[in-house]
Steps between C-alpha positions, in 0.01 A plus 500: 500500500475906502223770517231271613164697547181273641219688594144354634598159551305255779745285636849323412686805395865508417755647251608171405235225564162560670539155668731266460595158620837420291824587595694854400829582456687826367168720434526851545150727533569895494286790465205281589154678599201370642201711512155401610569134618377289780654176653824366443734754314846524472763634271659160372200282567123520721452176605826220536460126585800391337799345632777775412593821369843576513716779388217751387415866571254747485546922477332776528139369566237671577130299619158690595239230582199437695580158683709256668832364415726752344903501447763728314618123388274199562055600626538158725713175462369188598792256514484197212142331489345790661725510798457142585905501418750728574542727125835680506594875419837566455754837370157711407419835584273775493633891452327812445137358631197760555219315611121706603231193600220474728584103575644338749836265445737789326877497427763642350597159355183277578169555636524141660702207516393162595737250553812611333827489545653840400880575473717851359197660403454857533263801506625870454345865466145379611167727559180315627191697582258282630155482704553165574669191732814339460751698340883496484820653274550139404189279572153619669474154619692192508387136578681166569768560294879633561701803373883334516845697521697295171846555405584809710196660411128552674146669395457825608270870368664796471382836488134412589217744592167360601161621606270194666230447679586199706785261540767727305889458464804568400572166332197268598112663573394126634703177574306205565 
């Protein structure tokens, strides 16, 4: 999917899928912009509880929104059945990501992850501006799950600027 404007949107906001609980594979989202949304956005998809999305990418995203949960990729993954299982994200990534939000949980490639495993997934050229808690290049924060080196390969962000208010980094704002 290409040239994706959504403007004035509550919640479950994403180039792709708004929420989704089925699997993906192969989707691409570019030029996507989000204007005027609120929890859970992201460029592929807002909201995940699925068990796997493999081999999919997102570019040149840009998200200004009002709440909690936003990602140049995914707004929050909850591992298969709501995180009760470990979901698994594997070969995506996120390039090109401006993201402007006054929530908390902010990423270049998710907003939050809870209880996934994550493995060769990337995020490059990201800009976050945010007032709030919990922000990182890759994830602003990460819970019970595990981010894997595979094959000769590992996660990392790249080319990352980020203005926080609390619990900021580089790759991760908040482990838990």
């Amino acid at each position: 999917i290409t040239d994706v404007t959504i403007t004035g949107s509550n919640s479950n906001i994403g180039g792709l899928a708004g929420m989704s609980n089925g699997n993906i594979t192969g989707c691409k989202a570019e030029k996507i912009l989000i204007l005027q949304g609120n929890t859970y956005c992201g460029g592929l998809v807002g909201y995940y509880t699925g068990s796997s999305i493999q081999s999919s990418s997102t570019k040149n995203v840009v998200i200004k929104n009002n709440g909690d949960y936003t990602g140049g990729f995914v707004g929050a993954f909850e591992g298969g059945s709501g995180g009760a299982t470990n979901g698994e994200i594997q070969k995506c990534s996120a390039t090109d990501v401006y993201i402007n939000t006054q929530g908390n949980y902010t990423g270049g490639f998710a907003g939050n992850s809870k209880g996934e495993n994550i493995k060769i997934c990337t995020a490059t050229n990201i800009n976050i501006e945010s007032s709030g808690n919990d922000v990182g290049g890759f994830i602003g924060q990460f819970e019970n799950g595990q981010i894997t080196y595979l094959d000769g390969s590992s996660c990392y962000a790249k080319s990352v600027n980020i203005v926080g208010k609390e619990s900021v980094g580089g790759f991760v704002g908040c482990n838990r």
